[in-house]
KOLPADREN-896196 format. One line per field, with one value per residue: x, y, z of N, C-alpha, C, O in turn. Coordinates in nm, 2 decimals. Layout:
BEGIN
nX c(X|...);
nY c(Y|...);
nZ c(Z|...);
caX c(X|...);
caY c(Y|...);
caZ c(Z|...);
cX c(X|...);
cY c(Y|...);
cZ c(Z|...);
oX c(X|...);
oY c(Y|...);
oZ c(Z|...);
***
This chain:
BEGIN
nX c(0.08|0.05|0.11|-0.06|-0.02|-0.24|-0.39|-0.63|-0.90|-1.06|-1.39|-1.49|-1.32|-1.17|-0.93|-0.60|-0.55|-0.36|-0.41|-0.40|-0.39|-0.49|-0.31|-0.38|-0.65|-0.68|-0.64|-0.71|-1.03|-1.34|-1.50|-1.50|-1.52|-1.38|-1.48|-1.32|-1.27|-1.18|-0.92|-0.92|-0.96|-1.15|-1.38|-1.55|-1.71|-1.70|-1.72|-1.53|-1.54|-1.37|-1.39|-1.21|-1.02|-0.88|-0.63|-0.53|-0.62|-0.81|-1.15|-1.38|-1.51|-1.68|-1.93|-2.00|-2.16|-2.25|-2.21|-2.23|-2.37|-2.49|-2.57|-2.23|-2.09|-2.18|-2.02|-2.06|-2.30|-2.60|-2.69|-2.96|-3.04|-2.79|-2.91|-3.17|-3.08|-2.96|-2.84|-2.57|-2.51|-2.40|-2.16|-1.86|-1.61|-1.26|-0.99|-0.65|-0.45|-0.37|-0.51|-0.36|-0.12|-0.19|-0.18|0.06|0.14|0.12|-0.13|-0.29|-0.51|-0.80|-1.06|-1.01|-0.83|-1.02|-1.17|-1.06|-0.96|-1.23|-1.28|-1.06|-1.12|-1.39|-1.31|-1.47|-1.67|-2.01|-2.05|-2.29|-2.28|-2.05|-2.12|-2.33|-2.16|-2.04|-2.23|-2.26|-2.00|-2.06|-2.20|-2.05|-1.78|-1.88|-1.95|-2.01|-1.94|-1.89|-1.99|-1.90|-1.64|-1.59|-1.60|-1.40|-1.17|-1.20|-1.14|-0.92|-0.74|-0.78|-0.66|-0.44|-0.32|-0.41|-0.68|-0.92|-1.17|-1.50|-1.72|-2.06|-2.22);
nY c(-0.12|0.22|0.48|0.82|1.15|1.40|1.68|1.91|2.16|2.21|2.25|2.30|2.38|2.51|2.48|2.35|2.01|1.71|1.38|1.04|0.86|0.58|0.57|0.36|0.33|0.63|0.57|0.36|0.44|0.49|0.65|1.02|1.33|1.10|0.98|1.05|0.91|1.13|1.14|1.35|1.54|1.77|1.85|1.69|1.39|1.44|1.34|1.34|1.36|1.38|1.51|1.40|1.40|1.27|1.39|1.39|1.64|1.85|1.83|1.86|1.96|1.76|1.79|1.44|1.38|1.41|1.37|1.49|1.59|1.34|1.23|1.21|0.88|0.74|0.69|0.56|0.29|0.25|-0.03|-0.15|-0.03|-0.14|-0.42|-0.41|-0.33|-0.40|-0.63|-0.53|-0.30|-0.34|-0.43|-0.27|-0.07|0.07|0.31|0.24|0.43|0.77|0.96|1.05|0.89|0.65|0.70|0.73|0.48|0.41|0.26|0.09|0.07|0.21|0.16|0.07|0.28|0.41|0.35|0.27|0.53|0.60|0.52|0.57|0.84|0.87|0.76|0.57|0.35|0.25|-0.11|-0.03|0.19|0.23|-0.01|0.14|0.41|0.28|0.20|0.48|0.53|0.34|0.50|0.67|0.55|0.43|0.21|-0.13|-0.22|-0.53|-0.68|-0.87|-0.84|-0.57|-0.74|-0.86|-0.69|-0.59|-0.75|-0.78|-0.62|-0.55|-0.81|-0.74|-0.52|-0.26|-0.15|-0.21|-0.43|-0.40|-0.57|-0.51|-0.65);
nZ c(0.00|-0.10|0.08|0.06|0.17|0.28|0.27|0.47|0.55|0.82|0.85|1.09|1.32|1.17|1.16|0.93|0.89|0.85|0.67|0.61|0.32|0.10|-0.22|-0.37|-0.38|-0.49|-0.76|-0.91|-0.90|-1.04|-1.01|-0.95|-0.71|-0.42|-0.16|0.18|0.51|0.79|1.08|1.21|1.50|1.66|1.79|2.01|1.91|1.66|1.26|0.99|0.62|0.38|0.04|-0.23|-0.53|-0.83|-0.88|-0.64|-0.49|-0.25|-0.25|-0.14|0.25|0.50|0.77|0.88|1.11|1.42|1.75|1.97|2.15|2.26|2.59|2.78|2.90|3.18|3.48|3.72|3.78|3.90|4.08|4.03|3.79|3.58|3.56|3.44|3.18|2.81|2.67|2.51|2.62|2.87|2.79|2.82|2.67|2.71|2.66|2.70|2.65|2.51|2.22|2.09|2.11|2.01|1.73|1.71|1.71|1.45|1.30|1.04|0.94|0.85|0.98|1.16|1.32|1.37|1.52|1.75|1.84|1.86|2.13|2.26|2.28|2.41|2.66|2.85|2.68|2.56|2.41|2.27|2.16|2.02|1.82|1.71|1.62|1.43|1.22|1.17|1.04|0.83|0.67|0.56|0.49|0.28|0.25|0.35|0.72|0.86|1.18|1.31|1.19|1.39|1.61|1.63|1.60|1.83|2.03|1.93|2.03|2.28|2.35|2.32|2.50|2.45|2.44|2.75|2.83|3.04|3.23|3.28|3.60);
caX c(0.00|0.11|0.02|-0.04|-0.09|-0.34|-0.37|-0.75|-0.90|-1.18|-1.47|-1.57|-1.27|-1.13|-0.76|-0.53|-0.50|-0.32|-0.42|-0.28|-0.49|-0.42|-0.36|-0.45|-0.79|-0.76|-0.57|-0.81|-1.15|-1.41|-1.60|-1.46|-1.45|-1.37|-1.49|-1.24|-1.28|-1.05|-0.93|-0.92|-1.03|-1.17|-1.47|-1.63|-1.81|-1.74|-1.66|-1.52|-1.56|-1.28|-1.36|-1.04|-1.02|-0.75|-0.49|-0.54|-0.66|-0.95|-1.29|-1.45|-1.50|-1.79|-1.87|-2.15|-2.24|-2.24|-2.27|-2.18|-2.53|-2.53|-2.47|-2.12|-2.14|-2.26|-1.97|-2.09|-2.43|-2.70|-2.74|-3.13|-3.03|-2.75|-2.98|-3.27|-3.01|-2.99|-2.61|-2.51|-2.53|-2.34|-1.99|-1.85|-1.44|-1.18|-0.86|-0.52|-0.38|-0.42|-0.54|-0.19|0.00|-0.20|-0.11|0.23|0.15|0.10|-0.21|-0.30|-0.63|-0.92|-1.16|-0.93|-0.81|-1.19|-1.25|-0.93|-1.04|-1.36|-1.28|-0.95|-1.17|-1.48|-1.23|-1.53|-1.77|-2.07|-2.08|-2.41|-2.29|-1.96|-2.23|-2.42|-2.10|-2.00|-2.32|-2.23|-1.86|-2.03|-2.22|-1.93|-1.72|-1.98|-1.91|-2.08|-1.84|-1.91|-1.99|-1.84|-1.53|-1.56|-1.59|-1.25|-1.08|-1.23|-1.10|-0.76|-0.65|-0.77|-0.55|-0.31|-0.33|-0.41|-0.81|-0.98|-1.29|-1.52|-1.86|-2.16|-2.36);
caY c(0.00|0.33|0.59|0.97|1.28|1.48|1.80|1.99|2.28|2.19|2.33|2.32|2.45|2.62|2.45|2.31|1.87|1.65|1.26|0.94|0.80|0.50|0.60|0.29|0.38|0.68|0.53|0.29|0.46|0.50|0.80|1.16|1.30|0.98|1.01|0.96|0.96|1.15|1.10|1.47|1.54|1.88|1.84|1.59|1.36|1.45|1.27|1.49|1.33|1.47|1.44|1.42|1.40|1.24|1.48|1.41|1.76|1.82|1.93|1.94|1.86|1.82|1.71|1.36|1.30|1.47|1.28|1.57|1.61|1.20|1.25|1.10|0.74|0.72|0.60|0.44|0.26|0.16|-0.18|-0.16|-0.01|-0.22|-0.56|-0.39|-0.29|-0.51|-0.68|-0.44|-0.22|-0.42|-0.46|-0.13|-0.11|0.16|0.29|0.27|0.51|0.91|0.93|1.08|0.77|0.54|0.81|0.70|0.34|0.34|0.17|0.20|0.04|0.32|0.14|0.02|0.40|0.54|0.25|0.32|0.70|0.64|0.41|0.64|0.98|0.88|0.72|0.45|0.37|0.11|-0.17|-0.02|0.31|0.16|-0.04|0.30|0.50|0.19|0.23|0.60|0.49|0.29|0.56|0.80|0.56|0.40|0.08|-0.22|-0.30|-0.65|-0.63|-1.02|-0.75|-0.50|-0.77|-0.93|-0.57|-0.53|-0.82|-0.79|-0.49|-0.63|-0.87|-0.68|-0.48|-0.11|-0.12|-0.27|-0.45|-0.40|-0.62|-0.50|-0.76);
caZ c(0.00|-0.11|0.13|0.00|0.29|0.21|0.37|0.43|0.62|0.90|0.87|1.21|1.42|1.09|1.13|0.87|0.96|0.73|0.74|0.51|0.23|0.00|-0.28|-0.50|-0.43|-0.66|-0.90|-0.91|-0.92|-1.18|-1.04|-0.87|-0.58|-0.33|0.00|0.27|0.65|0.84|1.23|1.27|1.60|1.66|1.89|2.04|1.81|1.51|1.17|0.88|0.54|0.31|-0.10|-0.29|-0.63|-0.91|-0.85|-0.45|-0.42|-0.16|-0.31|-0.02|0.36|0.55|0.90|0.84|1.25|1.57|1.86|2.09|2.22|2.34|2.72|2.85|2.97|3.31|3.52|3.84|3.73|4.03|4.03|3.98|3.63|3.54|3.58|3.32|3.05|2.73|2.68|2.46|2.73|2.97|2.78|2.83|2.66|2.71|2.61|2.81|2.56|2.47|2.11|2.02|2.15|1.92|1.65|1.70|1.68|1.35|1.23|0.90|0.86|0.87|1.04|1.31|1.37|1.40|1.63|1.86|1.85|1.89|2.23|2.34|2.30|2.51|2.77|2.84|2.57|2.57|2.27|2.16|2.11|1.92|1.73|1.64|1.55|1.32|1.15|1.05|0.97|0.69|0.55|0.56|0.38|0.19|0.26|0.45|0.80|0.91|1.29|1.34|1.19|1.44|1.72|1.65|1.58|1.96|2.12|1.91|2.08|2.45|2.41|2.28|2.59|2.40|2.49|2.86|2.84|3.13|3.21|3.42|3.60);
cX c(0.09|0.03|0.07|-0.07|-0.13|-0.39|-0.51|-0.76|-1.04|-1.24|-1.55|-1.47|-1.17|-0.93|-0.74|-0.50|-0.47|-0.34|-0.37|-0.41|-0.45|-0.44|-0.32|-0.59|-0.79|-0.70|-0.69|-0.98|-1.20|-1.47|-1.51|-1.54|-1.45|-1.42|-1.38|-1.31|-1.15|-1.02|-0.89|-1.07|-1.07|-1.27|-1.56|-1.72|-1.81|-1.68|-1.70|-1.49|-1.49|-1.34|-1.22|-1.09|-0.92|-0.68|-0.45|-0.56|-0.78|-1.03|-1.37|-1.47|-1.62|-1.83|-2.04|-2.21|-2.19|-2.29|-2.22|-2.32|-2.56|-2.43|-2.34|-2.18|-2.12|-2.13|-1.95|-2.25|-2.53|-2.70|-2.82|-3.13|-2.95|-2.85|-3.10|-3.17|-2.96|-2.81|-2.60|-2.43|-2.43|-2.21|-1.95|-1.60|-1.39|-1.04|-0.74|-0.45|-0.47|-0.44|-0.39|-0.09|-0.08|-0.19|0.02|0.23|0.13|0.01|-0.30|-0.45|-0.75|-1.03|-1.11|-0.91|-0.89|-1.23|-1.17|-0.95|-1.10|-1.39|-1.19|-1.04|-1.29|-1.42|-1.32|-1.65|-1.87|-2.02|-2.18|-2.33|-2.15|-2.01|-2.24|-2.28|-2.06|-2.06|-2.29|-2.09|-1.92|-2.07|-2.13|-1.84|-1.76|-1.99|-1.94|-1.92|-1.93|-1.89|-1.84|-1.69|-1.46|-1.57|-1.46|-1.16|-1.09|-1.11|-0.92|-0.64|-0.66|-0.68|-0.43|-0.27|-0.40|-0.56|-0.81|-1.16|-1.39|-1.73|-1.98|-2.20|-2.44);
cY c(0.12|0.46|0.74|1.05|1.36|1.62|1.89|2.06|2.24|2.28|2.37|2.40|2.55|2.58|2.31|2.12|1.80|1.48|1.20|0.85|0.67|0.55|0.50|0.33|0.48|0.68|0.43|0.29|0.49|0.65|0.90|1.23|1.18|1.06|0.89|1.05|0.99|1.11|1.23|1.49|1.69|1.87|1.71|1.50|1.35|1.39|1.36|1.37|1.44|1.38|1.45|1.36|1.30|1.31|1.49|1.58|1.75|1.94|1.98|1.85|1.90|1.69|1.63|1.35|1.37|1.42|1.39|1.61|1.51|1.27|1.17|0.98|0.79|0.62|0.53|0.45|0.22|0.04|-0.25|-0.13|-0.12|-0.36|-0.48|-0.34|-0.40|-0.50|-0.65|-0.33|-0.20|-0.42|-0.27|-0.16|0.09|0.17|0.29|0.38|0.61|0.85|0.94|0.97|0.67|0.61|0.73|0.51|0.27|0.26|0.25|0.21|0.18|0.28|0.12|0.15|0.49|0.45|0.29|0.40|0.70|0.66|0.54|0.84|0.98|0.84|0.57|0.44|0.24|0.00|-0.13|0.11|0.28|0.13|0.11|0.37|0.38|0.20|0.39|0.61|0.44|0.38|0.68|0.70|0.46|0.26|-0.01|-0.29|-0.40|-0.63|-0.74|-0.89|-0.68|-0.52|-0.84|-0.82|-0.58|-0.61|-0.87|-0.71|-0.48|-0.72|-0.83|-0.54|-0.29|-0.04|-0.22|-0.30|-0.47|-0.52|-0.59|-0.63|-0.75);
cZ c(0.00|-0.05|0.08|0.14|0.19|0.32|0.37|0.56|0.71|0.87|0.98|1.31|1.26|1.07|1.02|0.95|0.80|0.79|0.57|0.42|0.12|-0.13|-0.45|-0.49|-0.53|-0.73|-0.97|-0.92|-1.02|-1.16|-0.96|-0.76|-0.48|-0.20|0.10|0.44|0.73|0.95|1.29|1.38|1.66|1.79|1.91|1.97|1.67|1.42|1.07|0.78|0.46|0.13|-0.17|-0.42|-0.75|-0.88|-0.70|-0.43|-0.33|-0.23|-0.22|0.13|0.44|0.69|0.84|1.00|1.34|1.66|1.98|2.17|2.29|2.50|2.74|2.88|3.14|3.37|3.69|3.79|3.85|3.99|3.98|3.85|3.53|3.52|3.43|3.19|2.98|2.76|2.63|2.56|2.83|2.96|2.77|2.82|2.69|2.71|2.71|2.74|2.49|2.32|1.99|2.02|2.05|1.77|1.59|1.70|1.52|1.28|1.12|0.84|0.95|0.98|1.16|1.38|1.43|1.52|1.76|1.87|1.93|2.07|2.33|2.37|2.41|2.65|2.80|2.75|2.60|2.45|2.20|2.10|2.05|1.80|1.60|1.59|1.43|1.19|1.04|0.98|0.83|0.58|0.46|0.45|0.23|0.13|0.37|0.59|0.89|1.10|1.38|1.32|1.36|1.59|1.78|1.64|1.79|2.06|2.08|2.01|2.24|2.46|2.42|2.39|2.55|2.43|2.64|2.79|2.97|3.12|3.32|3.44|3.63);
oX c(0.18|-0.06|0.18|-0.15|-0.09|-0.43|-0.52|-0.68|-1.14|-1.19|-1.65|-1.52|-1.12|-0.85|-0.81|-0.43|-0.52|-0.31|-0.33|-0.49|-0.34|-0.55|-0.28|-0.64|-0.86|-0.67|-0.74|-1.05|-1.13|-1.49|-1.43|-1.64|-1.57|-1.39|-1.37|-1.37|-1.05|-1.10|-0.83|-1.19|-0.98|-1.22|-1.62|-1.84|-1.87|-1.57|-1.80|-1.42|-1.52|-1.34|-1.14|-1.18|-0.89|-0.62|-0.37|-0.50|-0.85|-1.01|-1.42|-1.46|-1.66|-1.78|-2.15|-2.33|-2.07|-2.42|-2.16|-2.31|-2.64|-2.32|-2.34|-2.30|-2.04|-2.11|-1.85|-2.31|-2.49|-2.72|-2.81|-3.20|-3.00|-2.83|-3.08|-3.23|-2.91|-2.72|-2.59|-2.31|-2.38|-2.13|-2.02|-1.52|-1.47|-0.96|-0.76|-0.35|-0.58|-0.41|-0.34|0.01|0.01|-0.21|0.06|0.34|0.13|0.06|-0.34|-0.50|-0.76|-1.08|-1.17|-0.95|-0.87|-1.31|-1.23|-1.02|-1.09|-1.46|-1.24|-1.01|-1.30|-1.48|-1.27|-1.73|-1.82|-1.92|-2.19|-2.33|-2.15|-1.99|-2.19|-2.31|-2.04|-2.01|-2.30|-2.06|-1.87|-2.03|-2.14|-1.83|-1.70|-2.02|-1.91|-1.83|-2.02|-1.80|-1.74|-1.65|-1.36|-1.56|-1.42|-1.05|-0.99|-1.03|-0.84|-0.53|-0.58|-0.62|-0.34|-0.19|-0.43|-0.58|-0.72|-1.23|-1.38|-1.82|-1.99|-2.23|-2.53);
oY c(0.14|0.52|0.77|1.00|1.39|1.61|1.96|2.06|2.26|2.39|2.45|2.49|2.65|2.62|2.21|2.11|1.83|1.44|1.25|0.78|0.70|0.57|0.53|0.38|0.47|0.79|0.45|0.20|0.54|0.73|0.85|1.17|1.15|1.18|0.77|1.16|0.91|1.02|1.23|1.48|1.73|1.90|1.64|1.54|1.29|1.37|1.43|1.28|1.56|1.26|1.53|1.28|1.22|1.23|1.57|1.63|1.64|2.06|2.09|1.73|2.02|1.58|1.69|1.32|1.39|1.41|1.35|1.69|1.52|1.32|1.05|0.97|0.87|0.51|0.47|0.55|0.11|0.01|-0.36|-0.19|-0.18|-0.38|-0.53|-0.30|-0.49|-0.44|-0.75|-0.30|-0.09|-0.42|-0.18|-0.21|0.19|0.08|0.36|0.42|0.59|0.74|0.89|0.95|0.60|0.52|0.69|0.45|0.16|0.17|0.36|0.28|0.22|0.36|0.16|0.15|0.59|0.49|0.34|0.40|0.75|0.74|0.59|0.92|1.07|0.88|0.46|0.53|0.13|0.04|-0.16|0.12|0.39|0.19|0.15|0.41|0.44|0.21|0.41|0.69|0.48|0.39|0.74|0.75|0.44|0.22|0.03|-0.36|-0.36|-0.57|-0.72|-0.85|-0.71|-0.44|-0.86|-0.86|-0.57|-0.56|-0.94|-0.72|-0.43|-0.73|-0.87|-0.46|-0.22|0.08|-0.30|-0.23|-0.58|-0.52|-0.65|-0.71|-0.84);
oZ c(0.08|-0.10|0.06|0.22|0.08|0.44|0.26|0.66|0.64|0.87|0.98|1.37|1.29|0.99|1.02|1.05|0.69|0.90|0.47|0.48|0.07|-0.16|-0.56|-0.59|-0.63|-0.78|-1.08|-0.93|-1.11|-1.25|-0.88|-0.73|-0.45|-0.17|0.11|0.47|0.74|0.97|1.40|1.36|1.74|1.90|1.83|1.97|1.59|1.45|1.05|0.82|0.47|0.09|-0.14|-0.42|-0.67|-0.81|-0.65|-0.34|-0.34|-0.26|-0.21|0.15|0.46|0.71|0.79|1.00|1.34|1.66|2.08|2.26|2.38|2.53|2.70|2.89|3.19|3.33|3.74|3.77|3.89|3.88|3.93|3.77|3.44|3.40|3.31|3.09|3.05|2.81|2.56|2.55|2.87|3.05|2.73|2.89|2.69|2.73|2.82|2.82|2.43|2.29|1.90|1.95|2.00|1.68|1.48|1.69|1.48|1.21|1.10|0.76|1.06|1.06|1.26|1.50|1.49|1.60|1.86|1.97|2.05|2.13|2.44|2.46|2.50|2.75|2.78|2.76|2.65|2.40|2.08|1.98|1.99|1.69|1.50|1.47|1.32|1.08|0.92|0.89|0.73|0.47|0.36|0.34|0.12|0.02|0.48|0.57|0.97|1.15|1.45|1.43|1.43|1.68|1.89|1.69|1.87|2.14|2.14|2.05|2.32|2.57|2.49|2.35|2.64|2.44|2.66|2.72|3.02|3.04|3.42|3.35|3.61);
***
């Protein structure tokens, strides 16, 4: 894989971020502008959708999801609540590692980086609400991700010590 940097202008906090694109995809495409998802992190929540073009220029960027209005997770639960909440609910993962230190770890695949973000920026996250942001991962890059996927990405990086998995009962 041949990675290109590609350099665009947020439209929400207004600064200059540069992220890493493969760039067989646009060597390889039929139609113009591609949509890429970036891992610029500006505010809470949000996912910025960069187009890029054949010449890797950026046509345009636009934020698809804001989850900054979902309250934080709830972190001491009653126990009367815990017992009525579905098992989605119940697995609750988090990161050992700032978003910058897995930065520097080098991982290349997209989905894996939005996942580790997703995990390292809320500090503890449920599985539903993993789920649900997965969901707007696919329409962002417009492509179906397998959950069975994004249950073995989960339990790769627990073992691999870089997430915690926590279980209510």
């Amino acid at each position: 894989m041949s990675e290109r940097k590609i350099r665009a202008l947020c439209p929400i906090c207004k600064k200059s971020f540069t992220f890493g694109i493969n760039s067989e995809i646009i060597k390889n495409a039929k139609k113009y502008p591609i949509p890429f998802t970036s891992d610029h992190r500006c505010q809470e929540g949000n996912v910025l959708v960069v187009y890029v073009d054949s010449n890797y220029e950026v046509r345009h960027v636009e934020q698809v999801h804001d989850t900054s209005n979902i309250e934080n997770n709830i972190k001491e639960i009653p126990d009367q609540v815990v017992v009525n909440l579905p098992a989605d609910q119940k697995i609750i993962y988090g990161c050992n590692f700032k978003c910058e230190e897995l930065r520097d770890r080098g991982i290349p695949n997209i989905i894996e980086k939005r996942l580790l973000n997703m995990i390292a920026t809320e500090k503890e996250i449920t599985l539903k609400k993993i789920i649900e942001s997965c969901k707007v991962m696919e329409k962002a890059l417009n492509s179906k991700i397998e959950m069975s996927t994004i249950q073995k990405l989960l339990e790769k990086y627990v073992t691999e010590g870089v997430i915690f998995k926590k279980e209510l009962n």
